[in-house]
C-alpha positions as CSV (number, residue, x, y, z in Angstrom):
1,X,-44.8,30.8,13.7
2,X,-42.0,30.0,15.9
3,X,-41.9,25.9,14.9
4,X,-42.1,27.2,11.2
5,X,-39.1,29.6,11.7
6,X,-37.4,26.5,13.9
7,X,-37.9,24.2,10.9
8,X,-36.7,27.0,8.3
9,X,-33.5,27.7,9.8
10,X,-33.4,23.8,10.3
11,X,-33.7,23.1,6.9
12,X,-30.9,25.3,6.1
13,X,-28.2,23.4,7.7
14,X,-25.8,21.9,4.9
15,X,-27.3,18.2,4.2
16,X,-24.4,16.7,5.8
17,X,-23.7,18.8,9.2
18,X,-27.9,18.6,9.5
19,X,-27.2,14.7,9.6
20,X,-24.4,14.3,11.6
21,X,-25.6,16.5,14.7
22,X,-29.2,15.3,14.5
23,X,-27.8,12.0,15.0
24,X,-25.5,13.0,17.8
25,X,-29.0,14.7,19.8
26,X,-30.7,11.5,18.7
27,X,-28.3,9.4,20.2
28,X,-28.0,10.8,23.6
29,X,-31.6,11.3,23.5
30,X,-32.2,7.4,22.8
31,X,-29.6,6.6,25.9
32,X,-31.6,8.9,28.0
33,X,-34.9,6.7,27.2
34,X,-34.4,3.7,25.4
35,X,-30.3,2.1,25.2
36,X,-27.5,2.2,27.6
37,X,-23.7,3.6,26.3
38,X,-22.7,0.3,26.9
39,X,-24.7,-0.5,23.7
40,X,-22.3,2.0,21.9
41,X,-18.9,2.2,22.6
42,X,-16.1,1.0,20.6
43,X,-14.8,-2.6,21.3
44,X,-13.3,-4.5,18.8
45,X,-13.6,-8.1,20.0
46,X,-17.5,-6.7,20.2
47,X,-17.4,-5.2,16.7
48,X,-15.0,-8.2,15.3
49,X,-15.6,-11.3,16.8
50,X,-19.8,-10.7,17.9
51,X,-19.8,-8.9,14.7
52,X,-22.0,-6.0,16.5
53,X,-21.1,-3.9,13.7
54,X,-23.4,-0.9,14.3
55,X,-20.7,0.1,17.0
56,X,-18.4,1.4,14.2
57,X,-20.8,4.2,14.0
58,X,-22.4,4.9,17.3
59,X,-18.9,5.3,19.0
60,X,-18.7,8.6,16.9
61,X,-22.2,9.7,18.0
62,X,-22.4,9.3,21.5
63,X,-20.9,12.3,23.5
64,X,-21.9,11.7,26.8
65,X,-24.9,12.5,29.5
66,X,-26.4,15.8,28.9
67,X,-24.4,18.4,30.3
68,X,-21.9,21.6,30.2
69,X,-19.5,19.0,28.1
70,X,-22.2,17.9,25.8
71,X,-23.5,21.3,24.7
72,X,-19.7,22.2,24.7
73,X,-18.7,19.7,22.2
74,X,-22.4,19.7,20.5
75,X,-21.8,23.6,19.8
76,X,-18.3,23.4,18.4
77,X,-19.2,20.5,16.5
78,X,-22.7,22.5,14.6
79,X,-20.1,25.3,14.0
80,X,-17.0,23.9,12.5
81,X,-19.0,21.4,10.8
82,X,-21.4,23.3,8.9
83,X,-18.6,26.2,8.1
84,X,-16.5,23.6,6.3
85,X,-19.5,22.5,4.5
86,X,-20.5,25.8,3.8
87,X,-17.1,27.3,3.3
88,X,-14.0,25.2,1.5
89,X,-16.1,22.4,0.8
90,X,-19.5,24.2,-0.3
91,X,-20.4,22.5,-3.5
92,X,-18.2,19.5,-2.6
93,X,-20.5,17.4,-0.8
94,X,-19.1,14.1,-2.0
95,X,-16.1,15.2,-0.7
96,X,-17.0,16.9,2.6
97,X,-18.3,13.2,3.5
98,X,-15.3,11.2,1.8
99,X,-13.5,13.2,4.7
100,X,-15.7,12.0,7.1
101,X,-15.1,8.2,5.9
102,X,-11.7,8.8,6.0
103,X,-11.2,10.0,9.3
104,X,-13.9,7.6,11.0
105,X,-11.3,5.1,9.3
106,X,-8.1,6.5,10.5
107,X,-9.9,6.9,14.1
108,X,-11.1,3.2,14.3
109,X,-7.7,2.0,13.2
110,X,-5.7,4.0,16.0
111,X,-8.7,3.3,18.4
112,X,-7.3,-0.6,18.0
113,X,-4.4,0.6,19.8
114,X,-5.4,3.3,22.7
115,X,-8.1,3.1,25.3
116,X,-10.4,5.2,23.5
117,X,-14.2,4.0,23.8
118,X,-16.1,7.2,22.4
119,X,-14.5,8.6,19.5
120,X,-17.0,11.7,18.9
121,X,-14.9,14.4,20.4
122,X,-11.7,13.6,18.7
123,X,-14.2,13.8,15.5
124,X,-14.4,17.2,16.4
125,X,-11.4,18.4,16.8
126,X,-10.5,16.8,13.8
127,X,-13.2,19.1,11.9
128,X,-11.8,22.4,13.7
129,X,-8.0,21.4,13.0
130,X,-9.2,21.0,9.3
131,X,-11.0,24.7,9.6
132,X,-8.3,26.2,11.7
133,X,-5.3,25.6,9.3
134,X,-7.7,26.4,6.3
135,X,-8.3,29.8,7.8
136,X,-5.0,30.0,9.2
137,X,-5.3,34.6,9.4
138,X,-8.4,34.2,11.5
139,X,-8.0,35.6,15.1
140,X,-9.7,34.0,17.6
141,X,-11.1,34.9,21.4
142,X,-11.3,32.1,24.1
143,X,-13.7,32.9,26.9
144,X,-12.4,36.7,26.7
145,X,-9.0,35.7,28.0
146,X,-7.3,34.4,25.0
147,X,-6.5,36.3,21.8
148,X,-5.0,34.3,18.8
149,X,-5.1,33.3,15.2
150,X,-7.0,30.3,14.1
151,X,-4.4,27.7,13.4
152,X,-3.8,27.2,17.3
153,X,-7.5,26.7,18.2
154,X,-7.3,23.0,18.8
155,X,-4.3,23.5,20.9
156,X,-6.1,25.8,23.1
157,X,-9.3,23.2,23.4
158,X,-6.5,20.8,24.2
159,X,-5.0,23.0,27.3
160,X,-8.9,23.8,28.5
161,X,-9.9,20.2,28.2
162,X,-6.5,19.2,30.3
163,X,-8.1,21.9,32.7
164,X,-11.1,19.9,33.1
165,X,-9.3,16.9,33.5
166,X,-9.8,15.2,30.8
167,X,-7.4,13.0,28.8
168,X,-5.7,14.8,26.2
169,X,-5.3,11.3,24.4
170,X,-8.8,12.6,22.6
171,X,-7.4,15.5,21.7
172,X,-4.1,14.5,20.2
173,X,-5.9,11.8,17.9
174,X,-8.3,14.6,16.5
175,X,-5.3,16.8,15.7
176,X,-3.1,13.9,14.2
177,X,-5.7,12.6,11.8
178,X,-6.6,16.4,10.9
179,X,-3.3,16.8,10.0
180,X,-3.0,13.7,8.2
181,X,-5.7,14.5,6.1
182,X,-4.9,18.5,5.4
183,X,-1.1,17.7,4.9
184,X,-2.5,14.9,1.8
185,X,-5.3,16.7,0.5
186,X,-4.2,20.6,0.6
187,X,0.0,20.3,1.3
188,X,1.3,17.3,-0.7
189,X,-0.3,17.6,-3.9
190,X,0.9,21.5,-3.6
191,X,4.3,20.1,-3.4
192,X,7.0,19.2,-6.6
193,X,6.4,16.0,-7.5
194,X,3.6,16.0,-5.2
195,X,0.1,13.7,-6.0
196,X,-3.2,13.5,-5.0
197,X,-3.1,10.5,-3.3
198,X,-6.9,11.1,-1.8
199,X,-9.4,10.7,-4.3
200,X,-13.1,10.9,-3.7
201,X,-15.2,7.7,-5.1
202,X,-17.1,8.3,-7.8
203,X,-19.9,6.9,-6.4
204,X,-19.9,9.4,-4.0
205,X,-19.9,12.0,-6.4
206,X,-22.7,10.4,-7.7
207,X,-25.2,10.5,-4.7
208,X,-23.9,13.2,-3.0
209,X,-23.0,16.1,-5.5
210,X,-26.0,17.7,-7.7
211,X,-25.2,20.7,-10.2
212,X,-28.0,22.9,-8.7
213,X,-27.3,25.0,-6.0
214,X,-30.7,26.0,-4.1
215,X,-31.2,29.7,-4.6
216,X,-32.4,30.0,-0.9
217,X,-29.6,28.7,0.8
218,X,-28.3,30.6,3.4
219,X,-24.4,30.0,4.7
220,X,-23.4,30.5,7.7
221,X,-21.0,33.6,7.4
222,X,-17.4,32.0,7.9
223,X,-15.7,34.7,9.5
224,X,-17.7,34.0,12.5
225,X,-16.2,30.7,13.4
226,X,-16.6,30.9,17.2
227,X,-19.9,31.7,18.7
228,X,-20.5,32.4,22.6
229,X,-17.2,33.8,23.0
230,X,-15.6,30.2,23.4
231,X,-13.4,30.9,20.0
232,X,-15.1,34.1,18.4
233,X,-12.8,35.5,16.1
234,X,-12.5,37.6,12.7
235,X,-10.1,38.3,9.8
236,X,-7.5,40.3,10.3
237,X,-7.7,43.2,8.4
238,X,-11.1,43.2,9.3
């Protein structure tokens, strides 16, 4: 009963955040038994030159050894991920993964120029900045010690992972390619004379979004974007 209700609730992850963090648990999994990071991380000569291609990829799945800062990035990832899909993208699949393509693009191309070799987290944070400033009246709760509205949740992950003395380079590439991609998809065209420059491919469109919805699917509420008190929150008003 418990493995059915484990595979029900499983099956109701959005297609796309269902994919992504099975293959981030996969991945760590396989280094645990089977590969080494050093089979994964992002180097260009590697990726270029020995044309080791799969690298492109695995950079953005790997988030480290199992441990407080896995299940910390793993859980914020699952959250922000799926409420996005399920919130300002829902019935946008094509699009939810052109922004995943175009991110994992922007990423790589910086990552040529900083010493970056995992670029999972800074995934992440791209996926809350998109969130935060699309739910910019949301208040937020860090740990129990921080009150605040949504929009300055990345910059509050930034100032804890500083605490843990990590580089905030991660960080700050998240939050500049989130920005880049809400100021062209929801600011610029908003604009006069402003355009859509980012388009989603048709093809995309074409696997990815169907006209039925499933009559059983079950969102995950948005107005509960933290979870275990490491960035609960709530509308105001409500």
């Amino acid at each position: 009963m418990a493995y059915q209700s484990l595979r029900l609730e499983y099956l109701q992850i959005p297609p796309v955040s269902r994919a992504y963090t099975t293959a981030c648990v996969l991945t760590t999994a396989a280094v645990l038994e089977l590969i080494t990071p050093f089979q994964l991380y992002f180097n260009p000569e590697l990726i270029f030159k020995h044309f080791q291609i799969w690298r492109l990829i695995t950079n953005f799945l790997f988030f480290g050894p199992v441990g407080f800062n896995f299940l910390f990035n793993m859980i914020f990832l699952y959250r922000y991920c799926r409420m996005l899909e399920e919130g300002s993208f829902r019935g946008r699949t094509a699009d939810f993964v052109f922004m995943f393509l175009f991110g994992g693009f922007l990423m790589t191309l910086f990552g040529l120029f900083v010493s970056l070799v995992f670029l999972g987290q800074a995934f992440t944070i791209m996926l809350v900045y998109v969130w935060s400033r699309r739910n910019p009246y949301v208040r937020m709760n860090f740990f129990g010690l921080l009150n605040f509205q949504a929009p300055f949740l990345p910059w509050v992950l930034m100032g804890f992972s500083l605490l843990l003395g990590n580089s905030i380079i991660v960080d700050l590439l998240g939050i500049a390619v989130g920005h880049i991609y809400f100021f062209l998809e929801d600011v610029f065209p908003n604009q006069p004379g402003g355009i859509r420059i980012l388009k989603t491919p048709s093809i995309l469109k074409a696997i990815f979004d169907t006209p039925d919805e499933d009559p059983n699917y079950n969102p995950l509420p948005e107005e509960r974007p933290g979870g275990f008190d490491w960035g609960e929150g709530q509308r105001l008003g409500g």
